[in-house]
FIVO-731027 format. One line per 10 residues: their letters; for each residue x, y, z of C-alpha. Coordinates in nm, 3 decimals, always signed. Each point is the difference from the previous one (the first is absolute). Layout:
BEGIN
A = X/Y/Z; ...
***
This chain:
BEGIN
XXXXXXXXXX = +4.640/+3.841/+3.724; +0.165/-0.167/-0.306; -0.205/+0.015/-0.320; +0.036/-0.299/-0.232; -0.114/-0.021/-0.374; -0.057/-0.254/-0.227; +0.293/-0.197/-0.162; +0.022/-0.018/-0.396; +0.225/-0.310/-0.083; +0.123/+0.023/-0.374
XXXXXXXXXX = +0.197/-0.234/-0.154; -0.008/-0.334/+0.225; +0.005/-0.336/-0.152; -0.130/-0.297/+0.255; +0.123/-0.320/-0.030; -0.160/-0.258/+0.147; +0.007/-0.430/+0.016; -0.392/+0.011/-0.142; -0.220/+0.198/-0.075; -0.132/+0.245/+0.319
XXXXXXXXXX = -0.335/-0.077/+0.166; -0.188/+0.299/+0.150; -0.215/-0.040/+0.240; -0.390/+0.117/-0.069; -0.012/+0.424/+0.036; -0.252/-0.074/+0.315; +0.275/-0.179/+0.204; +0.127/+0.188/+0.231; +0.231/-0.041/+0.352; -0.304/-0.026/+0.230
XXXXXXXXXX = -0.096/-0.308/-0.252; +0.314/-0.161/-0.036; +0.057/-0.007/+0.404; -0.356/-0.169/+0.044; +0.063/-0.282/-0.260; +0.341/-0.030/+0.160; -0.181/-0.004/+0.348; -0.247/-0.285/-0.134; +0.306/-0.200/-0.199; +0.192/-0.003/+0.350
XXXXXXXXXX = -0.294/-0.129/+0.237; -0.138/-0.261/-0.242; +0.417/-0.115/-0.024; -0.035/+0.028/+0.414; -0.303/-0.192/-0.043; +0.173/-0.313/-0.174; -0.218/+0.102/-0.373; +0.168/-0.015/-0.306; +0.205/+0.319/-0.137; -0.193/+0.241/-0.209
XXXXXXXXXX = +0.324/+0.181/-0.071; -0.140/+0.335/+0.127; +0.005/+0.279/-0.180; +0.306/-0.127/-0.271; -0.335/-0.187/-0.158; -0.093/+0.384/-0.064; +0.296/+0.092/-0.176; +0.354/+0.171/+0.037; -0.027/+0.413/-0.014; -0.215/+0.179/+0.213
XXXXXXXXXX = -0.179/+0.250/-0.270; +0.049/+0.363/+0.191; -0.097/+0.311/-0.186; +0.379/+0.066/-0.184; +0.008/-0.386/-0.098; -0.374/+0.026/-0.130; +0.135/+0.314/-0.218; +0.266/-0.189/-0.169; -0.174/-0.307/-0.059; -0.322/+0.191/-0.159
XXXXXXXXX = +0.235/+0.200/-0.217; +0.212/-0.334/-0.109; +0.328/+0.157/+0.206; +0.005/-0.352/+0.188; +0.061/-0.243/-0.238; +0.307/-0.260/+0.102; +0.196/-0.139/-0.211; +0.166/-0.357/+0.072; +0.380/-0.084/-0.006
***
């Protein structure tokens, strides 16, 4: 069995076109699949777009990206 351990990033600077949107810490897969379930039948169903789960945001907030944002280690900076 192959042991993993956590991954320390030092040193990274993140550029990005705006300014990063996380998604709320209780959003998780099993929630982005149903509001991507719901987005797809009501767009099946002829309804308008709710744009699914990009309305949420753009990064998925696991437990390393939660560390770096609460210690100000994710901060982008633009072009």
């Amino acid at each position: 069995m192959t042991q993993h351990t956590d991954v320390v990033v030092v040193g990274v600077t993140w550029v990005t076109q705006r300014p990063p949107q996380f998604l709320a810490d209780d959003i998780d897969g099993r929630a982005l699949f149903d509001v991507a379930t719901t987005r797809r039948r009501a767009l099946d169903a002829g309804r308008t777009d709710t744009r699914g789960v990009a309305s949420f945001g753009d990064i998925v907030v696991v437990p390393p990206v939660r560390a770096a944002r609460d210690a100000a280690r994710a901060i982008a900076q633009l072009p």
